[in-house]
Every structure is written in structure tokens, then in C-alpha cells.
TORNUFI-516334 format. One record per residue (C-alpha): residue number from 1; residue in one letter; x, y, z. Coordinates in steps of 0.1 Angstrom, whole numbers. Layout:
N
@num:NUM | residuo:a | xx:X | yy:Y | zz:Z
...
This chain:
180
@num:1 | residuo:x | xx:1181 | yy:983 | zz:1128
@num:2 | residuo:x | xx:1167 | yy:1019 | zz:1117
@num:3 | residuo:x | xx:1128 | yy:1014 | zz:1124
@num:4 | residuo:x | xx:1108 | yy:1044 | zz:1107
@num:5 | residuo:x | xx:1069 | yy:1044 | zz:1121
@num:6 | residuo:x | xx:1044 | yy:1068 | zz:1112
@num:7 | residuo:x | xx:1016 | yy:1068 | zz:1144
@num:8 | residuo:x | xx:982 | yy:1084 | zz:1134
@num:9 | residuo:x | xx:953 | yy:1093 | zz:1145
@num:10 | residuo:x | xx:928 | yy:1115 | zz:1162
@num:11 | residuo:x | xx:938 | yy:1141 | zz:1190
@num:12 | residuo:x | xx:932 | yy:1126 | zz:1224
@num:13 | residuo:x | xx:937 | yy:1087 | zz:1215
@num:14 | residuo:x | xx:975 | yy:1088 | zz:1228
@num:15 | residuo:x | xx:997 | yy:1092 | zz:1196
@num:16 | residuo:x | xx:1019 | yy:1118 | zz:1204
@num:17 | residuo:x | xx:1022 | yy:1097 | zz:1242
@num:18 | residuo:x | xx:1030 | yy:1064 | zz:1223
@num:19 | residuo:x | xx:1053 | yy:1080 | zz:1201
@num:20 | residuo:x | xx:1074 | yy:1097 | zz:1231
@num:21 | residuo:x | xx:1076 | yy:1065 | zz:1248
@num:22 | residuo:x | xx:1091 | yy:1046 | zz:1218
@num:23 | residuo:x | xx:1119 | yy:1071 | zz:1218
@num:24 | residuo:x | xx:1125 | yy:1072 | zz:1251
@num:25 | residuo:x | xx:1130 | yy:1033 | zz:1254
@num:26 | residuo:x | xx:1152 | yy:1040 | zz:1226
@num:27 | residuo:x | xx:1174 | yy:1066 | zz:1243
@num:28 | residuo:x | xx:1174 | yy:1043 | zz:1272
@num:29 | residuo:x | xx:1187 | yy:1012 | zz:1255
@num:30 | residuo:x | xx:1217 | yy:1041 | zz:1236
@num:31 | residuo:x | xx:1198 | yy:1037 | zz:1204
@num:32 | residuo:x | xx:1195 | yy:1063 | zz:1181
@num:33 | residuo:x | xx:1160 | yy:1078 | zz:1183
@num:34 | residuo:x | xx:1138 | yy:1111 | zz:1170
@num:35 | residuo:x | xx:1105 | yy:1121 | zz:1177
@num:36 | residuo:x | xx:1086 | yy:1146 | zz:1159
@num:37 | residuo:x | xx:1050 | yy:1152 | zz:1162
@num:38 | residuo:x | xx:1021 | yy:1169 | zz:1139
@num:39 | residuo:x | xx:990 | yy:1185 | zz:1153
@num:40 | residuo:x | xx:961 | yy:1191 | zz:1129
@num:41 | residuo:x | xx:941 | yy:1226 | zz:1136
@num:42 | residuo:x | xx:915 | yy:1213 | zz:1163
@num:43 | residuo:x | xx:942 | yy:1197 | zz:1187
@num:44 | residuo:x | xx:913 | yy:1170 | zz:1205
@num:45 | residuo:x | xx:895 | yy:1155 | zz:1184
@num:46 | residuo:x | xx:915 | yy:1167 | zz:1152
@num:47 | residuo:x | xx:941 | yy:1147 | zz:1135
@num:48 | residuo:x | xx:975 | yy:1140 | zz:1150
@num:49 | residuo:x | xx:1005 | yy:1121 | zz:1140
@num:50 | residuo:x | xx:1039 | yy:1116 | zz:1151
@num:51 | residuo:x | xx:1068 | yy:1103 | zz:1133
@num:52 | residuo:x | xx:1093 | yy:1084 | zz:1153
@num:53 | residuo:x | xx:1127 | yy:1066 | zz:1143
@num:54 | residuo:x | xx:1149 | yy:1041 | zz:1165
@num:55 | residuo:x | xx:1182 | yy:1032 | zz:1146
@num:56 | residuo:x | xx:1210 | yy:1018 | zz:1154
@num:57 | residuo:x | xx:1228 | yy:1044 | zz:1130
@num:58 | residuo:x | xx:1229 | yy:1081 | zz:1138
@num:59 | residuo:x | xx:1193 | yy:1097 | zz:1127
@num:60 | residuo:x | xx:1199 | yy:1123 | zz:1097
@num:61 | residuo:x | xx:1165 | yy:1137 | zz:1094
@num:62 | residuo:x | xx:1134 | yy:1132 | zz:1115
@num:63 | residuo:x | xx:1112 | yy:1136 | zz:1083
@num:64 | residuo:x | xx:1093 | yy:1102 | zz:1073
@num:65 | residuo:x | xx:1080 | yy:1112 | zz:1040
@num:66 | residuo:x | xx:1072 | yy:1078 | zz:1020
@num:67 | residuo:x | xx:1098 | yy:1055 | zz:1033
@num:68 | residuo:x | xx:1080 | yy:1041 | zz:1069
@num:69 | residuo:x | xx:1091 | yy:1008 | zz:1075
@num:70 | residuo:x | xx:1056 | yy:1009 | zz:1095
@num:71 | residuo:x | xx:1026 | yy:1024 | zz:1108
@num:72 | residuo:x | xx:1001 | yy:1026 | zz:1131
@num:73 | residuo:x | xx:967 | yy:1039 | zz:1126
@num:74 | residuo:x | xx:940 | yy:1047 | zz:1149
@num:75 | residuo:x | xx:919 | yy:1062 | zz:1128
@num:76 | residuo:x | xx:903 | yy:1062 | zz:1089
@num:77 | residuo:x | xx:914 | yy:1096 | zz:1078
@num:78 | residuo:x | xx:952 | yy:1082 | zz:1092
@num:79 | residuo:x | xx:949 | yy:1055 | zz:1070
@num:80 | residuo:x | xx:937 | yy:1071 | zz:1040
@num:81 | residuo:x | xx:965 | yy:1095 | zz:1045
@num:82 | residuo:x | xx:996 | yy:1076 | zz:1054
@num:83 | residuo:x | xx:992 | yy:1039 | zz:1039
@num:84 | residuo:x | xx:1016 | yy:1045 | zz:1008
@num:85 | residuo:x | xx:1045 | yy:1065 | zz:1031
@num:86 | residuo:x | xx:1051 | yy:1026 | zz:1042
@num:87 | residuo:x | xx:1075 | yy:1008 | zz:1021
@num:88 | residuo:x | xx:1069 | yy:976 | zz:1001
@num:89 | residuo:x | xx:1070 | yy:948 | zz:1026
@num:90 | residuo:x | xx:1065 | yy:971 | zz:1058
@num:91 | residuo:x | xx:1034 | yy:963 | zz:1082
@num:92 | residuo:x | xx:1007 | yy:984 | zz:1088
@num:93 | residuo:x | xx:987 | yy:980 | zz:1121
@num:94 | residuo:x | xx:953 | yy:990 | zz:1122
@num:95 | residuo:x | xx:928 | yy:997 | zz:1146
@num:96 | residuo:x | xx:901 | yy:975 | zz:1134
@num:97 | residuo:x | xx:875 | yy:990 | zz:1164
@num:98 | residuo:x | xx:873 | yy:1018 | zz:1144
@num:99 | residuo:x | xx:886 | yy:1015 | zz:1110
@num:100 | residuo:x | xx:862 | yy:992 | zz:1088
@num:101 | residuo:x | xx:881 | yy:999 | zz:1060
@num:102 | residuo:x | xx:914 | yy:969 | zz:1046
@num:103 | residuo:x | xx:947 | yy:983 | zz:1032
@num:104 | residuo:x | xx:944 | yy:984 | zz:992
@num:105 | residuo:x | xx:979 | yy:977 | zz:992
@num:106 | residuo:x | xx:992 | yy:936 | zz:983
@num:107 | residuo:x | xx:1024 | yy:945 | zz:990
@num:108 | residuo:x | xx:1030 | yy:954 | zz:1034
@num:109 | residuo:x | xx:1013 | yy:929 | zz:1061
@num:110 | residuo:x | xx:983 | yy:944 | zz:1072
@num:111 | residuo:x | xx:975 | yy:938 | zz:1113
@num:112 | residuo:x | xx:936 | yy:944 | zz:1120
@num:113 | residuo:x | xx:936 | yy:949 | zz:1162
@num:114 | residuo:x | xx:908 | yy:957 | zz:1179
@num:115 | residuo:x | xx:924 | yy:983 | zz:1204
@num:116 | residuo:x | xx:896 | yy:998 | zz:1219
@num:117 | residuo:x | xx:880 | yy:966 | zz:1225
@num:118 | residuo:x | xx:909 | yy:948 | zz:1242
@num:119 | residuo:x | xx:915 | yy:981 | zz:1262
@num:120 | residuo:x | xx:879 | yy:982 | zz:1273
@num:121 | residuo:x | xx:885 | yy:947 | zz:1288
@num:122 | residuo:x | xx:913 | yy:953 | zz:1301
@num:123 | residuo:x | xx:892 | yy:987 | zz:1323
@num:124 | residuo:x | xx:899 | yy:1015 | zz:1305
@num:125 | residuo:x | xx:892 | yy:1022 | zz:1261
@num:126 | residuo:x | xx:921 | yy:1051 | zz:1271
@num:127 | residuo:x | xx:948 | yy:1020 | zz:1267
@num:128 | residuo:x | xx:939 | yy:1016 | zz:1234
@num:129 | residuo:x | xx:973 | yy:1034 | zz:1225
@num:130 | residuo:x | xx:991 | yy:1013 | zz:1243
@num:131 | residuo:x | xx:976 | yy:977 | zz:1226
@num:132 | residuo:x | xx:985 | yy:993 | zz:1196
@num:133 | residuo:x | xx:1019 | yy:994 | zz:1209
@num:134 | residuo:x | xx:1022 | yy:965 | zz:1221
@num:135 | residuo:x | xx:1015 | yy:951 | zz:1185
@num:136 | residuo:x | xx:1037 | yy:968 | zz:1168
@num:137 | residuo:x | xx:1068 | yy:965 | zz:1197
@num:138 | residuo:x | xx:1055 | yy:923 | zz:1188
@num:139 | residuo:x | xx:1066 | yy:925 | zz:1156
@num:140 | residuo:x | xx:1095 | yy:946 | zz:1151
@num:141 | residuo:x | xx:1110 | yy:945 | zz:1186
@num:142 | residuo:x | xx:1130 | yy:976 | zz:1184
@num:143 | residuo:x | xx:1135 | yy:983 | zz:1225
@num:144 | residuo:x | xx:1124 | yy:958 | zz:1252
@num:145 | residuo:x | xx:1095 | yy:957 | zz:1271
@num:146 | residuo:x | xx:1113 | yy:970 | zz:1302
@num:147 | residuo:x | xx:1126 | yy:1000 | zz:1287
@num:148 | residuo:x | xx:1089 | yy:1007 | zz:1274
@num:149 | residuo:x | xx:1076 | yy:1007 | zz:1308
@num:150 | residuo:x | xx:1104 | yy:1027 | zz:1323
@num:151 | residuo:x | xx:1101 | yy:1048 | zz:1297
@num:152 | residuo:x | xx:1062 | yy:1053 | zz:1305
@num:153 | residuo:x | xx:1075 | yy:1067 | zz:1341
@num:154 | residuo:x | xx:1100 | yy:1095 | zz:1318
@num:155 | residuo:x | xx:1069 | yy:1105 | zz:1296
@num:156 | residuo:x | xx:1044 | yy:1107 | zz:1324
@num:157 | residuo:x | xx:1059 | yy:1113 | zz:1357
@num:158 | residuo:x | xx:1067 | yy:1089 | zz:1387
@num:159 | residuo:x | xx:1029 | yy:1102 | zz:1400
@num:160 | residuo:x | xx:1014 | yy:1077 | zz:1374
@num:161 | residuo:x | xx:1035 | yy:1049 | zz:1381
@num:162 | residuo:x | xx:997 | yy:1034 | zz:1395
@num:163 | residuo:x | xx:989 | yy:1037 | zz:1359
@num:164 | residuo:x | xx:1019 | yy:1010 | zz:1354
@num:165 | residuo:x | xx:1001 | yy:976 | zz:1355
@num:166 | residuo:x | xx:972 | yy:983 | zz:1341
@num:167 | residuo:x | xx:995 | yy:996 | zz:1304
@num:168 | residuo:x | xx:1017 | yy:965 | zz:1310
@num:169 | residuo:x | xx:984 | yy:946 | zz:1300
@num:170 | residuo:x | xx:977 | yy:968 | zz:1273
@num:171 | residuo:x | xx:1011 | yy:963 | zz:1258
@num:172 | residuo:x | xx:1011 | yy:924 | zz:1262
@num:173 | residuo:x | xx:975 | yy:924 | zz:1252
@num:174 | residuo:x | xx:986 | yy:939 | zz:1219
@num:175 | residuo:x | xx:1012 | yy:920 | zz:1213
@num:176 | residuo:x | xx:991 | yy:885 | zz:1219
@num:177 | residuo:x | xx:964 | yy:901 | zz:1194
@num:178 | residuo:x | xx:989 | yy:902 | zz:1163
@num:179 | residuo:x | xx:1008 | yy:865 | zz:1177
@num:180 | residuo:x | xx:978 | yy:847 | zz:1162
């Protein structure tokens, strides 16, 4: 396995969060992992993108330049900007709540998800993050569920382990949105 995911989007929707997370269930399972963010100028509101790799082989550069085996974008300027770095027959998840635009591209699986939407439902649109990785932990499966969560308590501190449930939904709610 060497999983290569480009996250996107803009400042304040939970990239960088998501991103940390991933590799942090990957540390936890003895995977090989790297995390390496991007802030645009404006920080909030800006753009912001993270790149992160779980692998079963050591990790020689953190850099995704056009080889993502996936990505997942949050926003419209994301998705101008990073659907060629995925690689022919990698998956693209999109969040269709705020992204009318389809992938030109015939050759990766495009996933519409409407994140905000499904997080809305589930109480709060600040879950949309987590939906979104909830689809894309559905289809490549790179760490368990468990270690996400757990790894959720390492990103944001045992004081938000209230916060647990509620991005357990989020996470399977994702997941059952790209199932069908």
C-alpha cells in the first residue's frame, strides 16, 4: 500500500485537521505516514491543502507533485488546481455541496458527496471534513476506523473527546454516501 492524497480546500473547512488525522491513524497502525500542509496568504477563508502519504514502505519525500493516487476537494479553486496531480485510475472525491462543477478527466472515478449537507443533518456543516473522510477511508481503506477515531483524540486533545460521536457519524455517513 503507499496511498498519496492531495486534501484541498478553503481555510477553516478542516483540511489540515483531516489530513493530521489520516497520519496519525497511520502512525498508530506502524505504517509509514507524512503530513505536510500548504496555507494560501489569507489563512481562513484562503486556500489550504495538505498532502498526506500512508505506505507500507518507508516515505522518501513528502512532496505529491502529479502522482496522487487520490484527492479530496472541498472546494472549486481545489479542484481546478489539483485534478491532474491524480494518476490515471485514482479517485477523486468531491464535495458536490459546493462544487457544481464534474472532473474533465475520463480516466480517475469521480465521487460527488454532498458533505455539507450530510453534516448539516447530522447537527453541525463543521463535520463536513470528516464525511469527506469517511468517503475516501470507504474506498481505499488505508487505516481502520478505530485508529481514525483514536487518532481524532491525538490531533484534538482528550477535552474533545464529546466531539467523538457526533465525527463517528460523519465518518460512516461518508462512507455510506460513496457505498451506493
Amino acid at each position: 500500500m503507499n496511498e498519496k492524497v492531495i486534501m484541498a480546500g478553503f481555510g477553516g473547512q478542516g483540511i489540515m485537521a483531516i489530513g493530521k488525522i489520516l497520519a496519525y491513524a497511520g502512525m498508530l497502525e506502524n505504517k509509514n505516514v507524512s503530513w505536510l500542509p500548504s496555507y494560501g496568504p489569507e489563512m481562513r477563508g484562503g486556500t489550504a491543502n495538505c498532502s498526506t502519504i500512508v505506505s507500507d514502505k518507508p516515505v522518501g519525500s513528502p512532496v505529491i507533485t502529479d502522482d496522487a493516487t487520490s484527492a479530496i476537494i472541498m472546494n472549486l479553486p481545489s479542484l481546478d488546481k489539483f485534478e491532474n496531480d491524480v494518476v490515471a485510475g485514482g479517485k477523486i472525491i468531491i464535495n458536490s455541496s459546493l462544487i457544481d462543477k464534474k472532473v474533465s478527466r475520463t480516466d480517475v472515478d469521480a465521487y460527488y458527496v454532498n458533505a455539507n449537507e450530510l453534516a448539516t443533518e447530522l447537527g453541525t456543516a463543521k463535520a463536513a471534513n470528516m464525511v469527506m473522510l469517511g468517503a475516501y477511508l470507504e474506498l481505499f481503506k488505508p487505516v481502520s476506523l478505530d485508529s481514525v477515531l483514536k487518532a481524532f483524540l491525538k490531533v484534538f486533545g482528550e477535552d474533545k473527546a464529546k466531539l467523538l460521536p457526533l465525527n463517528e457519524k460523519a465518518l460512516k455517513a461518508g462512507a455510506e454516501a460513496v457505498r451506493k
